[in-house]
C-alpha positions as MATLAB code, in Angstrom:
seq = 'XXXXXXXXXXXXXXXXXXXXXXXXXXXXXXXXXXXXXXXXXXXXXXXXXXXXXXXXXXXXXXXXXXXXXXXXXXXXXXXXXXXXXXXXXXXXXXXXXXXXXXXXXXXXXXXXXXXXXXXXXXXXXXXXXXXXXXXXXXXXXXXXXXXXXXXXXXXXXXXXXXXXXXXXXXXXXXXXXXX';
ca = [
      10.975  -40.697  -12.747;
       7.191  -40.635  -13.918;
       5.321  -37.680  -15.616;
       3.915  -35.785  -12.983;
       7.097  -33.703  -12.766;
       6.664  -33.274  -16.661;
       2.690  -32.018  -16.273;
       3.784  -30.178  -13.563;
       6.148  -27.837  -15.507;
       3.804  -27.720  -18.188;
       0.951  -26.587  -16.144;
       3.110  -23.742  -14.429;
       4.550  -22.858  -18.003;
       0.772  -22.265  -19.561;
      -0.455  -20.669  -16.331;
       2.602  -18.378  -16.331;
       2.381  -17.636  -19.855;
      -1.191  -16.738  -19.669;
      -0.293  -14.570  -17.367;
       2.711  -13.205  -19.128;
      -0.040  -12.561  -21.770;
      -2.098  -10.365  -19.329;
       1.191   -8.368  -18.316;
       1.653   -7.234  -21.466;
      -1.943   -6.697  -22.566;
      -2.123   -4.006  -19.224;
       1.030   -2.502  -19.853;
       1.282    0.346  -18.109;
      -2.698    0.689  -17.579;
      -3.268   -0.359  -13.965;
      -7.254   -0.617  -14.624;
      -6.696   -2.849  -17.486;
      -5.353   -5.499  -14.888;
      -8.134   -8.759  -14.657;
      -8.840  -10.239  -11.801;
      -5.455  -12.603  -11.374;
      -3.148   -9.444  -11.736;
      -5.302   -6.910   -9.208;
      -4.852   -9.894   -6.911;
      -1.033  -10.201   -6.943;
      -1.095   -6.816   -7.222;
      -2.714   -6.834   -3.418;
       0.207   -8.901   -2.190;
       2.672   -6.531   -3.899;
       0.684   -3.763   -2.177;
       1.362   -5.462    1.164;
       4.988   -6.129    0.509;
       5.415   -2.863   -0.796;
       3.645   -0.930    2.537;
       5.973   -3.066    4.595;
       8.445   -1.575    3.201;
       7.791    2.101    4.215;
       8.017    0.647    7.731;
      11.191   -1.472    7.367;
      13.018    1.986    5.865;
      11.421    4.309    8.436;
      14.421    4.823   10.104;
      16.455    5.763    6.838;
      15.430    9.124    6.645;
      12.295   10.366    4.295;
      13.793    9.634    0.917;
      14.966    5.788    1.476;
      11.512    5.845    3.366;
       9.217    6.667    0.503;
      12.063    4.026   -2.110;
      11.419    1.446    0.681;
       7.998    0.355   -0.499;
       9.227   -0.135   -3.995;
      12.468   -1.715   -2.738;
      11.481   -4.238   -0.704;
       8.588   -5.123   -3.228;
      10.909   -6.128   -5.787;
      13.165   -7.867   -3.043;
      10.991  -10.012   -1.808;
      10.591  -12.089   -4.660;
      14.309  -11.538   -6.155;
      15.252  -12.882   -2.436;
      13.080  -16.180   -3.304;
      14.681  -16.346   -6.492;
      18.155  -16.622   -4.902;
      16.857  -18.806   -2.244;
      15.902  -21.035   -4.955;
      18.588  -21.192   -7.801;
      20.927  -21.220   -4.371;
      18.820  -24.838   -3.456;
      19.076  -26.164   -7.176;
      15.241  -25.752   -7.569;
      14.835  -24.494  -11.197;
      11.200  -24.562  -11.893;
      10.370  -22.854   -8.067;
      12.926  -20.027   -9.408;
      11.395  -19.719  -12.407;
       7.651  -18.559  -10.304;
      10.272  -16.698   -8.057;
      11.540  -14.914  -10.723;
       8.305  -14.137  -13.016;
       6.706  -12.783   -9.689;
      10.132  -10.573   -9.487;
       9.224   -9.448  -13.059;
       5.887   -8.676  -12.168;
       6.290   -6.737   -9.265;
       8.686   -4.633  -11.469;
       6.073   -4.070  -13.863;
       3.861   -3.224  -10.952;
       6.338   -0.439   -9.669;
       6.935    0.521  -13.393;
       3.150    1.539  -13.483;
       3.444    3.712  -10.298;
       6.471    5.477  -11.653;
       5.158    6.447  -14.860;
       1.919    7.805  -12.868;
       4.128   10.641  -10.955;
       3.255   13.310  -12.788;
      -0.483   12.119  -13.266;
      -0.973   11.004   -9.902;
      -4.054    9.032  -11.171;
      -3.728    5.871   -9.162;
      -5.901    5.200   -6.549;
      -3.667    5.035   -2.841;
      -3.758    3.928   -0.031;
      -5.162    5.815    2.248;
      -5.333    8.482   -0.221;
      -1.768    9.609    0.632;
       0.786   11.357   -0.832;
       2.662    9.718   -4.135;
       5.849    8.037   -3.857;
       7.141    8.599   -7.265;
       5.971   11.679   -7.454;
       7.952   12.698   -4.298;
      11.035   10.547   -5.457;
      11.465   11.385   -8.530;
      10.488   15.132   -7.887;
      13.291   15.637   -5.660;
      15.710   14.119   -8.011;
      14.351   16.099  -10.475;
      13.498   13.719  -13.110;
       9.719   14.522  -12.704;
       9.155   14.968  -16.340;
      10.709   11.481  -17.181;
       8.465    9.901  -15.437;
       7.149    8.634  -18.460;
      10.317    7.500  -20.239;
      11.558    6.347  -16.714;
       8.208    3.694  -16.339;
       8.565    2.627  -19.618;
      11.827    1.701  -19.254;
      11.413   -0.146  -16.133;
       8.575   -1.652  -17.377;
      10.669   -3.281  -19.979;
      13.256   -4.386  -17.772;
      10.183   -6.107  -15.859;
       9.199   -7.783  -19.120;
      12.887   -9.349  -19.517;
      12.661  -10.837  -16.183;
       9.702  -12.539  -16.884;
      10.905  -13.322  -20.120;
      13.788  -15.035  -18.759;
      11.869  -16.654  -16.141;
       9.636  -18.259  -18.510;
      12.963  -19.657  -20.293;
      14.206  -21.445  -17.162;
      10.733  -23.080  -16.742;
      10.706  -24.016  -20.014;
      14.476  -25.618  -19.832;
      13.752  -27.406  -16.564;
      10.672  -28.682  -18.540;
      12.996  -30.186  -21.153;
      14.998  -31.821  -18.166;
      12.358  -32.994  -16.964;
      10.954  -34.429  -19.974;
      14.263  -36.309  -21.040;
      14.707  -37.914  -17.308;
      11.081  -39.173  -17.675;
      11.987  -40.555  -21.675;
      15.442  -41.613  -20.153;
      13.479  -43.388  -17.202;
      10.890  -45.071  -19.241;
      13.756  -46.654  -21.756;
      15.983  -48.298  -18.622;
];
């Protein structure tokens, strides 16, 4: 086995710590997201109006959860797809983009009682709505916060599995190169 799977790795690795970096730099502060993060955040968007459709039928509460929902499951259904297939390093991006999509719902939830966001369409506010009706409107701080730092685990522990399927990688290349 050459290199190339070794550079490859190691490529992904900086690029996803980079943008690790940037995660944690926003925070919570949606309009402190670059360029890189506003555009994943548009595919999370996407994912995440889906969702309102695909829960439609579930009655209004499950209906306004739904974006959220399937926004995180999309990529935490990759991520099983992938450690299912044995495919470390494409879990790894599966699972980073699950951490960052939590983040991205983290910073909608802690907006409820703000409602500062800009929305689509100018519509009402999920959170708001959700976590209104459950009555947990004033933790909508506490409650963002905290899933913001679940978020930050993920991608914590995605960046691990990258960097432990780089090792593996590197030792079959060294192991290759010596027989």
């Amino acid at each position: 086995m050459g290199l190339a799977p070794v550079a490859g790795r190691a490529f992904g690795l900086v690029v996803l710590c980079v943008l690790a970096w940037q995660i944690a730099a926003r925070g919570l502060d949606f309009f402190r997201a670059g360029t890189v993060l506003r555009f994943i955040h548009g595919v999370d968007l996407i994912i995440h109006e889906a969702g309102h459709t695909f829960f439609l039928v579930f009655g209004q509460f499950l209906h306004v959860l739904g974006g959220s929902l399937l926004e995180v499951a999309v990529p935490a259904l990759c991520a099983v797809h992938f450690f299912r297939q044995r495919q470390p390093a494409s879990l790894a991006v599966a699972l980073f983009w699950t951490g960052e999509s939590i983040t991205d719902v983290a910073i909608y939830m802690a907006d409820a009682r703000t409602m500062a966001l800009p929305l689509v369409g100018g519509g009402h506010h999920d959170w708001n709505y959700l976590l209104g009706t459950l009555g947990l409107l004033g933790a909508a701080g506490l409650l963002g916060t905290l899933t913001y730092g679940l978020g930050v685990l993920v991608i914590l522990g995605a960046l691990a599995v990258l960097a432990m399927d780089l090792v593996v990688a590197w030792n079959r290349a060294v192991v290759g190169r010596q027989g």
